[in-house]
Backbone as CSV, one residue per row, in Angstrom:
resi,resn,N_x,N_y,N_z,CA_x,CA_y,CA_z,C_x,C_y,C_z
1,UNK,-17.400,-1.337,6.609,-16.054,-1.720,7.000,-15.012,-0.921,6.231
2,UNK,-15.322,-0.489,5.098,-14.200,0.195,4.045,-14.765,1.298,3.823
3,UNK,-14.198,2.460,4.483,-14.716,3.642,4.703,-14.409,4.674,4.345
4,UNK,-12.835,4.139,3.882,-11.697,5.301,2.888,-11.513,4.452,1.961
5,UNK,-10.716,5.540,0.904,-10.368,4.922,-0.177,-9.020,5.886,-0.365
6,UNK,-8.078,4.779,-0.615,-6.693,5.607,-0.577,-6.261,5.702,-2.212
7,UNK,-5.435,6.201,-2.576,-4.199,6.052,-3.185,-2.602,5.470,-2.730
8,UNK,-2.524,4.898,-3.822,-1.251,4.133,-3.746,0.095,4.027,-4.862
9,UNK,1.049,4.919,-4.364,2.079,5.480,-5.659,3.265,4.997,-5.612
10,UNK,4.134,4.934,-6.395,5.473,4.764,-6.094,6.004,5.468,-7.230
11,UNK,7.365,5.636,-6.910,8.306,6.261,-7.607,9.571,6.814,-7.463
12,UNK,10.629,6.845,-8.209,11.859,7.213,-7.708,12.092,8.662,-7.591
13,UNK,13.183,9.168,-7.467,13.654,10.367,-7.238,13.663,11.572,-7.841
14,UNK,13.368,11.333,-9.526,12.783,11.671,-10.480,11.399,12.771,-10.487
15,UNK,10.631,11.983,-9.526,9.400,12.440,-9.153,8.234,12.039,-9.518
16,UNK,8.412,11.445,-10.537,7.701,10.429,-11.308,6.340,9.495,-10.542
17,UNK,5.621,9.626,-10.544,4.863,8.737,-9.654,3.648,8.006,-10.579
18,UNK,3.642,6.433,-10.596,2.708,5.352,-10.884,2.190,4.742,-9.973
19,UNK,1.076,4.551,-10.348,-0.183,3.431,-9.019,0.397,2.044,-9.336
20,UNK,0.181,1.571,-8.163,1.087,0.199,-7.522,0.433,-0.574,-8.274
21,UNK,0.506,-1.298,-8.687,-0.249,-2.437,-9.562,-1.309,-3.306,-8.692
22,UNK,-1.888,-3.772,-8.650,-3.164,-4.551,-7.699,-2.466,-5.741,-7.304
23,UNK,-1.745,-6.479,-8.110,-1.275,-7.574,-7.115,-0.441,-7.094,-6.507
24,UNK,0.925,-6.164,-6.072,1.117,-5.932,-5.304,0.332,-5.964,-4.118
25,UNK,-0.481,-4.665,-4.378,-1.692,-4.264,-3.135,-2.136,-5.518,-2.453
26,UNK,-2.610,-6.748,-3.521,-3.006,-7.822,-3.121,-2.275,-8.485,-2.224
27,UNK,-1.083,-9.104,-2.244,0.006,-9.224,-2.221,0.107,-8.915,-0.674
28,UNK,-0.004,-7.717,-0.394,0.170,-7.044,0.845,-0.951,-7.269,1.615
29,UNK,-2.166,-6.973,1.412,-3.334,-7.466,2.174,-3.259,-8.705,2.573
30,UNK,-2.974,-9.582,2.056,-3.185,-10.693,2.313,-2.760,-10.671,4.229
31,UNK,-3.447,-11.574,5.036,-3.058,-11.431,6.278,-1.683,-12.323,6.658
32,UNK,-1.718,-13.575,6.241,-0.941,-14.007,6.353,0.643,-13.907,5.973
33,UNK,0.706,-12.669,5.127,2.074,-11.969,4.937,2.080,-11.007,6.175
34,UNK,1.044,-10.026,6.526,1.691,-8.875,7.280,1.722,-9.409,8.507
35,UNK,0.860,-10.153,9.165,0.791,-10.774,10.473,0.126,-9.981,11.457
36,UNK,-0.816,-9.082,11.001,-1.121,-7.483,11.438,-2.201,-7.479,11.601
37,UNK,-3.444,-7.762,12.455,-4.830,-7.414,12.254,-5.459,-6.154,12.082
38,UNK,-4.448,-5.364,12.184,-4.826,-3.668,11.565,-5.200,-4.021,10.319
39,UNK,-4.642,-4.201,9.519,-4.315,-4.876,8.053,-5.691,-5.160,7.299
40,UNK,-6.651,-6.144,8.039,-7.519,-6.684,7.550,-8.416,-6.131,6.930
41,UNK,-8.695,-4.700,7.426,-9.905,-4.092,6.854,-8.726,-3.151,5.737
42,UNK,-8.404,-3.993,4.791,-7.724,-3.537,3.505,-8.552,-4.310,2.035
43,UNK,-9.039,-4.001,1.411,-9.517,-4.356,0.304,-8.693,-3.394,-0.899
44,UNK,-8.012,-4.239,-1.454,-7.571,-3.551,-3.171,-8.624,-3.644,-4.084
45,UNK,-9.065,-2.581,-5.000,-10.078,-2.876,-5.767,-9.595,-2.265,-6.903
46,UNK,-8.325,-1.606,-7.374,-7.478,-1.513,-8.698,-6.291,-1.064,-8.612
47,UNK,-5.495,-0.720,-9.611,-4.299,-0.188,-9.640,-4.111,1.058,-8.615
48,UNK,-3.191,0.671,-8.364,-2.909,2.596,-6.718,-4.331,2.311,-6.210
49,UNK,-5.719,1.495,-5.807,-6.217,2.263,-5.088,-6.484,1.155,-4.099
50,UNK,-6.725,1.545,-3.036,-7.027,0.460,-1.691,-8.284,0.385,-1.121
51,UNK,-8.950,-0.105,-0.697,-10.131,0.608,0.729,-9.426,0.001,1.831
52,UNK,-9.683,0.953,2.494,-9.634,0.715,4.245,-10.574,1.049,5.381
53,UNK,-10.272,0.357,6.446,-11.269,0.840,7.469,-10.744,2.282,8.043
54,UNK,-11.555,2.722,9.056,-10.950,3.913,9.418,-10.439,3.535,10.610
55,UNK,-10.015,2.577,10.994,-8.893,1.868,12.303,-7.279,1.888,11.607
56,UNK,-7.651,1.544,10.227,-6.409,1.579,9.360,-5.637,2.579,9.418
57,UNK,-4.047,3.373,10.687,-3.924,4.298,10.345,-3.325,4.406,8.692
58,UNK,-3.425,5.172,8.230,-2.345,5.717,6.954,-0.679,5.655,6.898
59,UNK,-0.280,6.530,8.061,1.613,6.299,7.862,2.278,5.010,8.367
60,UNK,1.381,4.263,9.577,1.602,2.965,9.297,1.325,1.962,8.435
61,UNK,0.164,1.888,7.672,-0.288,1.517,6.465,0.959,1.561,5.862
62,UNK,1.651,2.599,5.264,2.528,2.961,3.948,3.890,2.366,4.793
63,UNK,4.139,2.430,5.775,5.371,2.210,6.628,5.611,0.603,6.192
64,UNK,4.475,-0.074,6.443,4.591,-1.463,5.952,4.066,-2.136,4.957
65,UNK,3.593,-0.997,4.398,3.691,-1.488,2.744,4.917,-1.341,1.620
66,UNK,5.656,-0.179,2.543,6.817,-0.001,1.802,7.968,-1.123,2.116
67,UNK,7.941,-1.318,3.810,9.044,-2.555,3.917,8.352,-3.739,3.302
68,UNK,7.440,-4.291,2.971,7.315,-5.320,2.377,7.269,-5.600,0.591
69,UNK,7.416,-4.223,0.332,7.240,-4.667,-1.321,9.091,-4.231,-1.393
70,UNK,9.398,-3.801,-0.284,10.944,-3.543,-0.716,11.850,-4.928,-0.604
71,UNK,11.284,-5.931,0.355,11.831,-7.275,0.810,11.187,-7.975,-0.457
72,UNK,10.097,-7.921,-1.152,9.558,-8.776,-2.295,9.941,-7.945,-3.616
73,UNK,10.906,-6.838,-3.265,11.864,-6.666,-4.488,10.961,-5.861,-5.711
74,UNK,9.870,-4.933,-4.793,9.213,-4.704,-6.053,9.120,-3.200,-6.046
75,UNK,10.090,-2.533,-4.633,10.625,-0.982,-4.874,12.061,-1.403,-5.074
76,UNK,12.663,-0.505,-5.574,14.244,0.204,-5.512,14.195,0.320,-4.295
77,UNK,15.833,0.595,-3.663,16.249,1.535,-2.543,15.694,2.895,-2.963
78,UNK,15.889,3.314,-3.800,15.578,4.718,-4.315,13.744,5.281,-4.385
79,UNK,13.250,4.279,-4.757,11.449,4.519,-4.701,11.324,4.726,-3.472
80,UNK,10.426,5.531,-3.718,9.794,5.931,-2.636,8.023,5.369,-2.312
81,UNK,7.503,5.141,-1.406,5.836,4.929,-1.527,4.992,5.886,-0.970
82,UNK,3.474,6.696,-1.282,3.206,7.531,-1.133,1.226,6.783,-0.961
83,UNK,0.926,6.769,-0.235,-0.335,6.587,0.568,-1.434,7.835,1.144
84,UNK,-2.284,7.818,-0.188,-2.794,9.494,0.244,-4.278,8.954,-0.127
85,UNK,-5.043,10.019,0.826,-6.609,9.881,0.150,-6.764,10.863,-0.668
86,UNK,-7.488,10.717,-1.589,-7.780,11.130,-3.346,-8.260,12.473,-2.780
């Protein structure tokens, strides 16, 4: 079911980039926040890193991982989020 393994960054303008902390990630998987059955085949297993299925696209992945940690206040306007495989 978890077939990739991503990275997961944030950072401001700076350029600066740190791995998302796991409860975030957690946070976001959870189904009952995104409302998304794409979503499901998401497992966090540490800091910045995710598994996913390969149904999971990527720029939607990050598209709504970024609006939701930006509504739970845990980017800046200014951060940016960055969703890449290693």
């Amino acid at each position: 079911m978890f077939e990739r393994s991503v990275r997961v960054e944030y950072g401001g303008p700076d350029g600066n980039l740190a791995p998302c902390p796991i409860q975030w990630l957690d946070n976001f998987a959870m189904r009952n926040f995104t409302n998304d059955a794409v979503f499901d085949d998401t497992l966090p297993v540490a800091d910045g890193v995710l598994e996913i299925g390969n149904r999971v696209p990527i720029g939607r992945l990050r598209a709504a991982m970024q609006e939701w940690f930006r509504k739970k206040g845990y980017l800046q306007p200014e951060d940016e989020l960055r969703v890449r495989l290693p």
